[in-house]
C-alpha positions, 0 to 999 in steps of 0.5 A: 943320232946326228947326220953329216948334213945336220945344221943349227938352225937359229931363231937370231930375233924376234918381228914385232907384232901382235901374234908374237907378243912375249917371245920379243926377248928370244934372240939367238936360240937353237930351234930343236924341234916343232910339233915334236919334230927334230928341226936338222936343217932350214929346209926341214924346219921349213917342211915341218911349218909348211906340212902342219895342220895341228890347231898351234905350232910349238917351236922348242929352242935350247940352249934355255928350254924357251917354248914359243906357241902359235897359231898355225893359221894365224901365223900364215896370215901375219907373216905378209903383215911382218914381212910388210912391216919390216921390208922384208921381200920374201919369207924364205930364200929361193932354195926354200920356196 
């Protein structure tokens, strides 16, 4: 059942580095759901990442039935790495924090 506020939320690419390793070839993929959780908006996305404690974190994008698995811990520690890496100044708009 879709609700008026749902969005696509897009994996547009893929930031070098070594936990993501293999997955450099995603680009604009449909985040459905991670950990088995329907992804309907940025902000849930970001809720679902932020609240996990599973050992990995399994994102499923369409349209190709893609599966990306990381380590949720490791993934939290390598984000400031990527950001650095790519001059990216924040992980997330304001809107997100």
């Amino acid at each position: 059942c879709e609700r008026p506020d749902d969005q696509v939320v897009v994996l547009s690419q893929v930031l070098a580095h070594e936990i993501n390793v293999g997955y450099e070839h995603l680009v604009n993929q449909i985040v459905s759901s991670v950990n088995g959780q329907r992804v309907r908006t940025l902000r849930c996305l970001t809720e679902i990442v932020d609240a996990s404690r599973e050992r990995f974190l399994r994102i499923d994008l369409a349209p190709q039935g893609e599966v990306v698995v990381l380590e949720t811990n490791e993934l939290r520690t390598a984000t400031n790495d990527i950001l650095s890496a790519h001059n990216i100044s924040s992980a997330r708009s304001s809107d997100l924090v």
